[in-house]
C-alpha positions in Angstrom: -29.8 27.0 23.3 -32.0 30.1 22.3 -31.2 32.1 25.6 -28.1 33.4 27.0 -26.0 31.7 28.7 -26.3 32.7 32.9 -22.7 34.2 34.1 -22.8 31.4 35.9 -22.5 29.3 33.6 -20.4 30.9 31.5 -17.6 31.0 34.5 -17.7 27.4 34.5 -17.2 27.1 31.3 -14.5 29.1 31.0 -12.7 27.1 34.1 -12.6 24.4 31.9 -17.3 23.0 32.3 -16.2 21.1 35.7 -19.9 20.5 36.5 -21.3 21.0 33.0 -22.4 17.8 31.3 -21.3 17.3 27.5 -24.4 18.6 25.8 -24.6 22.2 27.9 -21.2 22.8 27.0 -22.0 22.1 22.9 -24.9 24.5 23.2 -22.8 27.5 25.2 -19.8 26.8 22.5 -22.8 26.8 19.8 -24.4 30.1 21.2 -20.8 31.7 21.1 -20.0 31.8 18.0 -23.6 33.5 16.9 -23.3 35.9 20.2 -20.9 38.4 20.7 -22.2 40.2 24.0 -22.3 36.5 25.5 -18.3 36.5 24.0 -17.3 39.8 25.8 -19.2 37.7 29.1 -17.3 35.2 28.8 -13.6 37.4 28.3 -14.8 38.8 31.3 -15.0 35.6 33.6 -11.3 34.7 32.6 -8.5 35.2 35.1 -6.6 38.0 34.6 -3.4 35.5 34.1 -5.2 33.6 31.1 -6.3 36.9 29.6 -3.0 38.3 29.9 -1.4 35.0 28.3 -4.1 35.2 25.5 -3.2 38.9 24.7 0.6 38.1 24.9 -0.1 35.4 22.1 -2.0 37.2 20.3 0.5 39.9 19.9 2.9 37.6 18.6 0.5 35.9 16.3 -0.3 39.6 15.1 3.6 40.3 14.9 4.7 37.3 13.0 2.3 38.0 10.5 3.1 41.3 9.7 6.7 40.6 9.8 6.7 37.5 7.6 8.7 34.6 7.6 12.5 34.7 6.6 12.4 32.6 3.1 14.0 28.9 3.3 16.2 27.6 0.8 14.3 24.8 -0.2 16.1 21.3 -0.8 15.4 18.3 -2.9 15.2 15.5 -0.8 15.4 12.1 -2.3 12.0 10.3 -3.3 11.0 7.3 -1.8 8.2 6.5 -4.2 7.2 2.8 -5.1 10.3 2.3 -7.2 12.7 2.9 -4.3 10.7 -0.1 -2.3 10.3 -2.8 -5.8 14.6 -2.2 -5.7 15.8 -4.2 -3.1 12.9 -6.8 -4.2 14.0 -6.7 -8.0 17.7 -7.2 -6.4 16.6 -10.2 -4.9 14.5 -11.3 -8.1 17.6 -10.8 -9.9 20.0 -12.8 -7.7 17.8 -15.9 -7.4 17.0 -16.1 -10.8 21.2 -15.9 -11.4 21.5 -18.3 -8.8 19.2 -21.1 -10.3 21.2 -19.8 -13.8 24.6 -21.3 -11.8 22.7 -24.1 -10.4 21.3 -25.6 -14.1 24.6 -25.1 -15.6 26.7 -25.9 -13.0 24.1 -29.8 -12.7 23.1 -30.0 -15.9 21.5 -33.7 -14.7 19.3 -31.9 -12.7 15.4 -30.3 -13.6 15.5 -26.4 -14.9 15.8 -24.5 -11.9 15.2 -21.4 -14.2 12.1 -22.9 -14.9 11.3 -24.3 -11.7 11.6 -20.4 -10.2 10.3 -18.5 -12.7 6.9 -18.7 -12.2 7.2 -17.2 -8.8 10.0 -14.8 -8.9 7.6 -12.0 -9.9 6.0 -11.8 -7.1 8.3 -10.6 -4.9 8.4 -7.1 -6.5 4.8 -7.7 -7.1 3.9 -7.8 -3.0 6.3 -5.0 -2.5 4.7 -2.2 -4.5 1.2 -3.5 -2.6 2.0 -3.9 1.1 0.8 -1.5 3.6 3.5 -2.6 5.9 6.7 -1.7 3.6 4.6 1.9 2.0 5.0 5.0 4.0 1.7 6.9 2.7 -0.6 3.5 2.3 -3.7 5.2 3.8 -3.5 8.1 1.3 -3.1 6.2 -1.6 -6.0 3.5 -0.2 -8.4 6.5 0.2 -8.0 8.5 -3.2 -10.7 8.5 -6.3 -7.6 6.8 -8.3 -7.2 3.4 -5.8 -8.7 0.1 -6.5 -8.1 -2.3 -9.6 -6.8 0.7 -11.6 -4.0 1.5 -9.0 -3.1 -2.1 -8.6 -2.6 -3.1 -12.1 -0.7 0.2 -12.7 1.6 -1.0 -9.5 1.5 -4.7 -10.9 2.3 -4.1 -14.3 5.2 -1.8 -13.1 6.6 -5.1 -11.1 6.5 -6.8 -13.9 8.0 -4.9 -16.5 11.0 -4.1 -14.3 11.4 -8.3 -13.4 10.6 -9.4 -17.3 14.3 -8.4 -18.1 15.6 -10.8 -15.7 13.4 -13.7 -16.5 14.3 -13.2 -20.3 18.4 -12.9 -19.4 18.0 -16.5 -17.6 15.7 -17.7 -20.0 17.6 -16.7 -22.5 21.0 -17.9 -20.5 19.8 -21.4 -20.7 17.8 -21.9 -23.9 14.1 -22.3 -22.6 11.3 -21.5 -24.9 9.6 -18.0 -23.2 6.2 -19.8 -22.9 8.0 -22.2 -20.5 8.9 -19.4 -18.4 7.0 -16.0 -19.3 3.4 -17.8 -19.2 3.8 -19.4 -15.9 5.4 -16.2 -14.3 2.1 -14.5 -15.7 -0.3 -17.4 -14.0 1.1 -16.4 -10.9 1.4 -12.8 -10.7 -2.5 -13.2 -12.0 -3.4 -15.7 -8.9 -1.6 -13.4 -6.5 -4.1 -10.4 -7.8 -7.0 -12.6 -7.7 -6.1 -14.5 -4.1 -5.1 -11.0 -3.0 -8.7 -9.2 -3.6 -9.5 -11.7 -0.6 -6.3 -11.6 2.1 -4.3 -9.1 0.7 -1.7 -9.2 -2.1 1.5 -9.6 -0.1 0.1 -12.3 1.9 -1.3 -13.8 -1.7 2.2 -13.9 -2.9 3.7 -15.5 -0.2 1.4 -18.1 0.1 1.6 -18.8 -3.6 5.4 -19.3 -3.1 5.4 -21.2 -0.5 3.0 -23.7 -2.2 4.9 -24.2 -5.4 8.2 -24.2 -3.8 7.0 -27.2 -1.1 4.3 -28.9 -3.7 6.5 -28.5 -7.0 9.6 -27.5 -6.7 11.4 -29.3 -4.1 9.6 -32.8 -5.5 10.7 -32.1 -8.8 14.3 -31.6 -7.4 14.0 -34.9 -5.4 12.3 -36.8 -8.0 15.3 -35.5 -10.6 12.4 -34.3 -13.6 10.4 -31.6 -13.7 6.4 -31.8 -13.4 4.3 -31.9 -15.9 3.1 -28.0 -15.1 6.4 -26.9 -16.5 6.2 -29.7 -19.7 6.0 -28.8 -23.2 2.4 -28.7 -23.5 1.9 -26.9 -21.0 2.1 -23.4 -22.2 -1.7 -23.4 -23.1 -3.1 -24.5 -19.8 -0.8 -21.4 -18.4 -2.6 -19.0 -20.7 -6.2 -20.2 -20.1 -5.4 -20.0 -16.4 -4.2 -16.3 -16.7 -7.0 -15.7 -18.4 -9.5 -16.9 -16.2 -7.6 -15.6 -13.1 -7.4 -11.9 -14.5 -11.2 -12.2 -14.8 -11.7 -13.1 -11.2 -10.1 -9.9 -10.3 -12.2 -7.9 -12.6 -14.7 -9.3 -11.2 -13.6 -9.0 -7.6 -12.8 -5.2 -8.8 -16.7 -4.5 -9.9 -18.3 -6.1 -6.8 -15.9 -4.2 -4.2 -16.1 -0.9 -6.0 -20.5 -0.8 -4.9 -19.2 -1.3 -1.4 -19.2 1.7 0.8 -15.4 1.5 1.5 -13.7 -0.5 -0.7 -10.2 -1.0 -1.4 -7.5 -3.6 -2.1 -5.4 -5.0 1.0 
């Protein structure tokens, strides 16, 4: 708008543009804020009740900040970071990987339950520290410089350090060799990352448990032996699978990171 607004339009946009399409209202609020005879107009076309009202707040806005306000004793409130949501899912690491403990001493007939579960009791603190349904301030930490593959294995490796303990204890407990137990739990953690660059890690996580629990572990229950995932030899294949699955989400990582908005689930 390069000329002045008519008083008459300027009254009906200051009863709130009934009549005024969109794009004459932009170019009167435009032309305002460059125009200050238009602005003392436009005071003048309010009702004396709305001018009164904005002079009455804009006393008190003037008041309160001369006057200050009174200070507040500040108080530390507790944090409810990512290590307040991985402890009730550590917990429940904890207590199933005691529980298979009972269960392979208590039928010592039976296949390792400790090894049997161990390969998939990391992720449950692993989908907790990467859900956006159990973190409070997921869009803020999804939209900063710092998110991404760096964010995620910071968050992963977090999970896994504070499950290892457990894993070792029950490991330990029942005298496995820590390849039997460590590399599988690392296969997994490393296919949840890599399945979860596609649907999201929580929903990785589950999926991968559910899987081995239907396709390995309750046949290895009924069968009375374990599979031959969890034999002897089997150590190797783990660590070449790791490997390999850690590079698809590198991989994953670099190819998101050109996208416009990119960000793990």
């Amino acid at each position: 708008m390069t000329a002045h607004p008519t008083p008459a339009l300027l009254s009906h946009y200051a009863s709130g543009g009934v009549g005024v399409d969109d794009a004459t209202i932009w170019a009167v609020e435009a032309h305002l804020e460059t125009c200050p005879d238009c602005r003392a107009l436009l005071t003048n076309t309010v009702d004396p009740g709305t001018r009164d009202l904005l002079d009455r707040v804009a006393g008190a806005v003037a008041a309160g900040i001369a006057t200050g306000p009174a200070p507040v004793r500040r108080r530390r409130l507790p944090r409810t970071g990512v290590a307040a949501r991985i402890l009730p899912w550590l917990a429940t690491a904890a207590g199933l990987m005691l529980a298979a403990v009972l269960f392979e001493k208590t039928f010592a007939s039976l296949p390792s339950l400790v090894l049997l579960v161990a390969p998939v009791a990391p992720l449950l603190p692993v989908a907790a520290v990467w859900s956006r349904r159990g973190d409070p301030v997921w869009e803020l930490a999804a939209t900063t410089p710092r998110t991404g593959l760096p964010l995620l294995m910071r968050r992963s490796l977090g999970a896994m350090v504070a499950v290892l303990p457990v894993l070792a204890v029950a490991g330990w407990g029942t005298g496995h060799s820590p390849g039997l137990w460590l590399l599988p739990a690392l296969g997994f953690t490393a296919g949840a990352l890599a399945l979860g660059t596609v649907v999201g890690i929580d929903r990785a996580a589950l999926g991968l448990a559910l899987t081995w629990s239907l396709g390995v572990v309750t046949p290895s229950l009924v069968g009375g032996r374990l599979p031959g995932v969890l034999a002897g030899s089997s150590p190797t294949g783990w660590a070449l699978a790791t490997v390999l699955l850690l590079a698809v989400v590198f991989v994953q990582a670099r190819w998101r990171s050109q996208l416009p908005t990119s960000t793990f689930r």
